[in-house]
C-alpha positions as CSV (number, residue, x, y, z in Angstrom):
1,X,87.5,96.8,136.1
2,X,86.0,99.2,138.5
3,X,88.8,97.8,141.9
4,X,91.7,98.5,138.9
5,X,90.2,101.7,138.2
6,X,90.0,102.7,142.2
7,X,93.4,101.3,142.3
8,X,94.4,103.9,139.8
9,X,93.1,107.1,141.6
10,X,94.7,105.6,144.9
11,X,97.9,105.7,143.0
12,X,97.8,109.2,141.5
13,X,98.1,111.3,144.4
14,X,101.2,108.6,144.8
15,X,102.9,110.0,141.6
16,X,103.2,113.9,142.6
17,X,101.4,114.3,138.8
18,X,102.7,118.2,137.8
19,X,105.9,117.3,139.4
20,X,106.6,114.3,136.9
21,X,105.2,116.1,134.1
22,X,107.4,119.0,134.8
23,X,110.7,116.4,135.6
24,X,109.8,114.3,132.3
25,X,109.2,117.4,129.9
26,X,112.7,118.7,131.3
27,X,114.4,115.3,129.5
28,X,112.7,115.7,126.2
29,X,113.7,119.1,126.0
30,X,117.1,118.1,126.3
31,X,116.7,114.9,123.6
32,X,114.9,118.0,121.4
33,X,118.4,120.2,121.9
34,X,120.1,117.7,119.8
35,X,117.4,116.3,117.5
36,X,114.5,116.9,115.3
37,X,111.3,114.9,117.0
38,X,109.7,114.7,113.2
39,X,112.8,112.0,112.6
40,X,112.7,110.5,115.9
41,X,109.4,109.8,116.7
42,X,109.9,105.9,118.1
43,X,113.0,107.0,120.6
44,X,111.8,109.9,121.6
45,X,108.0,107.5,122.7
46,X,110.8,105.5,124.5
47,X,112.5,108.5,126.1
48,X,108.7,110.0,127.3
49,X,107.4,105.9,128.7
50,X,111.3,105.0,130.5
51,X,111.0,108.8,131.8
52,X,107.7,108.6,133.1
53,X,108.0,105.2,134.7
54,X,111.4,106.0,136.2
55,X,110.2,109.5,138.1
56,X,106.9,108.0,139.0
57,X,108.4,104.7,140.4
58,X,111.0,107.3,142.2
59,X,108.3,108.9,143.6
60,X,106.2,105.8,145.0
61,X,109.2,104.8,147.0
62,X,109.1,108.5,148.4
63,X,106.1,108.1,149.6
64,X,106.7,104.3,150.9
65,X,109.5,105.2,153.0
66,X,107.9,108.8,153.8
67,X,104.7,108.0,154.8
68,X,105.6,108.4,159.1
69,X,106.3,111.5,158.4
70,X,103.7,112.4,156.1
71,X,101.2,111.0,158.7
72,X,102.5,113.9,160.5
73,X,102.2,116.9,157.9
74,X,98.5,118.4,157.9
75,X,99.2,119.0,154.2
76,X,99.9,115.0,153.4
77,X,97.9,113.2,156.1
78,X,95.5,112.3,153.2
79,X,97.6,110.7,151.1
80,X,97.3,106.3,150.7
81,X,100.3,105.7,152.0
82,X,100.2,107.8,155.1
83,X,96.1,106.8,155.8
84,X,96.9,103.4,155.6
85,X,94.6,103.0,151.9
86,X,97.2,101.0,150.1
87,X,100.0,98.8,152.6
88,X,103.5,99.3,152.9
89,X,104.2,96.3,151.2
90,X,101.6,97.0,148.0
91,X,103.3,100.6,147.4
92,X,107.2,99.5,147.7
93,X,106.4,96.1,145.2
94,X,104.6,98.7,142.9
95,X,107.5,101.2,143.3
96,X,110.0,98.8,142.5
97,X,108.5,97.2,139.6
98,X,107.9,101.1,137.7
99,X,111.4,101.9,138.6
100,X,112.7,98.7,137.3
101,X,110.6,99.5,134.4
102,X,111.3,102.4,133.5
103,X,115.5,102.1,134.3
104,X,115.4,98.6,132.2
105,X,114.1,100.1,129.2
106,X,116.0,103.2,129.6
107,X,119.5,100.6,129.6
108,X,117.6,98.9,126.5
109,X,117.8,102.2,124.7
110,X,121.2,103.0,125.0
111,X,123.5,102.1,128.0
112,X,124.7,106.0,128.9
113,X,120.8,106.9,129.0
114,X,120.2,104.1,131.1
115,X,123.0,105.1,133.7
116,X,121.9,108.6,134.2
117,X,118.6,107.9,134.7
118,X,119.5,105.2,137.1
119,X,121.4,108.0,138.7
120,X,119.0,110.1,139.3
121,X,116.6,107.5,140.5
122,X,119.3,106.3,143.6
123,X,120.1,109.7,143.9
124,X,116.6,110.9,144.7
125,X,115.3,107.8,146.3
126,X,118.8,106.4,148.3
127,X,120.6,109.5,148.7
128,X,118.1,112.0,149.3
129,X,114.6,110.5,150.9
130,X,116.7,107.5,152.7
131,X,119.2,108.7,153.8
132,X,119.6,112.5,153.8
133,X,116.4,114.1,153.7
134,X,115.7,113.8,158.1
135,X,119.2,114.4,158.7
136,X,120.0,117.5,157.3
137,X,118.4,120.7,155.6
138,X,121.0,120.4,152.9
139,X,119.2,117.4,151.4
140,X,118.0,119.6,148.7
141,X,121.1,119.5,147.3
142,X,121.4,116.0,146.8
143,X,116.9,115.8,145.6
144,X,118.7,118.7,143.4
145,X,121.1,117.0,141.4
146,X,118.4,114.1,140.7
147,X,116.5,116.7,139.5
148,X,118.9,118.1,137.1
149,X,119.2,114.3,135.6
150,X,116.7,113.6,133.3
151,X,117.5,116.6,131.2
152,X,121.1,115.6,131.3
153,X,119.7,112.0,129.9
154,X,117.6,113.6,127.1
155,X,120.7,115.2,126.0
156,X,122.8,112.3,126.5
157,X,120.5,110.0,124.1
158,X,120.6,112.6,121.6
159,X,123.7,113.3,121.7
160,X,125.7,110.0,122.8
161,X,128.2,111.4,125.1
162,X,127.5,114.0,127.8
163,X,128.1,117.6,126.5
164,X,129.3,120.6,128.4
165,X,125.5,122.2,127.5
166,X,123.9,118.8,129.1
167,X,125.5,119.6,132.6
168,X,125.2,123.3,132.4
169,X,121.4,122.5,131.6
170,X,121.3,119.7,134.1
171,X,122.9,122.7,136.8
172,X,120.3,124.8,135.9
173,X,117.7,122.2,137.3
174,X,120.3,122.3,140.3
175,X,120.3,125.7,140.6
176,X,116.4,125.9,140.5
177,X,115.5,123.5,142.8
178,X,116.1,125.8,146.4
179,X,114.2,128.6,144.7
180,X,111.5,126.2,144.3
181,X,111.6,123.6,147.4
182,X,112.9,126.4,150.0
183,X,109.6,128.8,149.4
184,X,107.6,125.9,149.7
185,X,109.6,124.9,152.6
186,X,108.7,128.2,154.5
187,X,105.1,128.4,153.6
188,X,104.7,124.8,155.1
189,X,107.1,125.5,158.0
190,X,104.7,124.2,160.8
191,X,104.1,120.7,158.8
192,X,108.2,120.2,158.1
193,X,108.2,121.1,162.1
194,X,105.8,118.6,163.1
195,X,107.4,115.9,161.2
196,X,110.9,116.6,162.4
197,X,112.0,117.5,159.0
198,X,114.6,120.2,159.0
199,X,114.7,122.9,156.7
200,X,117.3,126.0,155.7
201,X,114.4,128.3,157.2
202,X,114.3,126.6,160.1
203,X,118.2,125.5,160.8
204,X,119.8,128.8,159.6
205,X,116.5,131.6,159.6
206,X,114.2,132.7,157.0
207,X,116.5,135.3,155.7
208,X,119.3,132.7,155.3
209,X,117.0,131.2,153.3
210,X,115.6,134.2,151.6
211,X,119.5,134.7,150.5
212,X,120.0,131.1,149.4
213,X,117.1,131.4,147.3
214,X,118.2,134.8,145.6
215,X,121.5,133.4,144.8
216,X,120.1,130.1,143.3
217,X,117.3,132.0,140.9
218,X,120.2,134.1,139.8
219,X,122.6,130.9,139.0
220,X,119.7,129.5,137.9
221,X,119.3,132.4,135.1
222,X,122.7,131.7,134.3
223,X,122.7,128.9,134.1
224,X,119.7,128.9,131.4
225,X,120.9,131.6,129.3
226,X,124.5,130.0,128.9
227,X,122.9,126.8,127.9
228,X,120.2,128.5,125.5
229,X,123.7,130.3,123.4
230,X,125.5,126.4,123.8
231,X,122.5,125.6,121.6
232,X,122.2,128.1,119.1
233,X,119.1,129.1,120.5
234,X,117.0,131.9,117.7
235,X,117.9,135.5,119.4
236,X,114.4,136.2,119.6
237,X,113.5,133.4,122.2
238,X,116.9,134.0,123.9
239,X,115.1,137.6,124.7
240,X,112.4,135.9,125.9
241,X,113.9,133.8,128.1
242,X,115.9,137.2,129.4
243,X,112.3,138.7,130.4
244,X,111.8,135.4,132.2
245,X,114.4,135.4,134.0
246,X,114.3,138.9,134.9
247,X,111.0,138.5,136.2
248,X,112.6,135.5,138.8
249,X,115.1,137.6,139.8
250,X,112.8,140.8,140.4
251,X,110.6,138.9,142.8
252,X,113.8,136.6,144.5
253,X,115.1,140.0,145.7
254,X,111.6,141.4,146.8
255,X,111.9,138.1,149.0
256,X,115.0,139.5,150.2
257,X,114.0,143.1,150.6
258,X,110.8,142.8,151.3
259,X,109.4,139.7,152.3
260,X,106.0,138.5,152.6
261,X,103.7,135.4,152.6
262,X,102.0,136.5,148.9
263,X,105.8,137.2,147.6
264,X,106.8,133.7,148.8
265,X,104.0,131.9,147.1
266,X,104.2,134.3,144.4
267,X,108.2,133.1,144.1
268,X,106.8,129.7,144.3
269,X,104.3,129.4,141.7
270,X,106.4,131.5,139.8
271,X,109.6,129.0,139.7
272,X,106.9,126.5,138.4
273,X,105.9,128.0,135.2
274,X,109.4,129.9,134.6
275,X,110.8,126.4,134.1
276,X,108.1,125.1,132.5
277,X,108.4,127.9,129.6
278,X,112.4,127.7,129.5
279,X,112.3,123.8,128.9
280,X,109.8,125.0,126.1
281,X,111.6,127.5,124.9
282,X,114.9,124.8,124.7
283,X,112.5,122.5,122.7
284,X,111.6,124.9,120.5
């Protein structure tokens, strides 16, 4: 009992924790669009376990194939994969069988679910972290639009069909992930150097980057706020969600204006819980 429970914490660091929870509370906000959790308790368990197992199996593989390069990175030399605390071969069987998991029980629950989420997964692991993600600083896009899938699959299960407000939601996701990844990308610019990893900042110049990111929190907030009116969303929280966005915007153009390390992690952390509070507010 005690080896399975030092398994466990060897694993979690493994799982990128906030990042899940933030990736699988963006697909029950979409299922909670279209219907009433009160009435739905037993799909919407099955939505939260197939999401949850899906993202986190994603995320092993990550690490599996990325632990070279993480080796490299001051800020990930500690994780299992890259120290050598769990083998290659332990972390890719156990990233195959959560993914398998998670995507089988997904295709169980309805077979349009299934296929987005199995979308997102080869997106994020073949597309982005395989074959894209040491080839090109445009990578993002691609880690971008398997962000934007889980939401799209909550809506889908709700829903049955894929929606207009589903993709618009799903682009928002899209839209949020440079504004996100690309300040991170800067305060870590040494580590992505080291590794050979190449970034926006790095290929273009930070004030490409600084542009990119404007433009993205701004499409982002658009993004948001059409999908918030495609769901008849109370006027009240729609205002909320304006202050929000407002308050991304204000500090993505002080990046551009005036840029600084504390405005970058500022952006940063900010991007976090401004998503965080719109997938609550689209619950709600």
């Amino acid at each position: 009992m005690k080896t399975f429970a030092n398994k466990l914490r060897l694993y979690a660091p493994l799982i990128k924790s906030p990042q899940t929870a933030l990736l699988v509370l963006t697909g029950v906000a979409g299922y909670l669009t279209i219907r009433c959790p009160v009435y739905n308790l037993a799909t919407l368990m099955g939505l939260f376990v197939s999401l949850l197992a899906s993202i986190s199996g994603s995320t092993v593989l990550n690490m599996w194939w990325d632990r070279d390069i993480d080796a490299k990175m001051r800020r990930t030399q500690g994780r299992p994969t890259a120290s050598g605390k769990i083998s290659p071969r332990e972390t890719l069987v156990v990233g195959l069988v959560i993914s398998a998991l998670g995507v089988g029980l997904a295709f169980v629950m309805d077979a349009l679910y299934g296929a987005v989420i199995f979308a997102g997964l080869f997106f994020d692991v073949v597309v982005y972290t395989i074959w894209l993600k040491r080839r090109s600083c445009w990578s993002i896009v691609f880690g971008g639009i398997s962000g934007g899938m889980p939401i799209l699959a909550g809506r889908a299960l709700g829903l049955g069909t894929i929606d207009w407000v589903g993709i618009v939601l799903a682009l928002g996701i899209l839209f949020w992930i440079p504004t996100h990844i690309m300040t991170f990308n800067m305060r870590y610019a040494e580590d992505y150097r080291a590794a050979g990893v190449p970034t926006v900042a790095e290929v273009y110049g930070a004030g490409v980057s600084r542009v990119i990111i404007a433009i993205s929190s701004l499409l982002a907030a658009l993004a948001m706020g059409a999908a918030s009116l495609g769901i008849g969303m109370d006027w009240g929280l729609i205002r909320l969600l304006v202050v929000e966005s407002l308050g991304l915007l204000i500090l993505a153009v002080f990046m551009v204006v005036r840029p600084t390390e504390r405005i970058n992690f500022g952006l940063f952390k900010y991007a976090s819980v401004y998503m965080l509070s719109s997938m609550v507010l689209m619950a709600i």
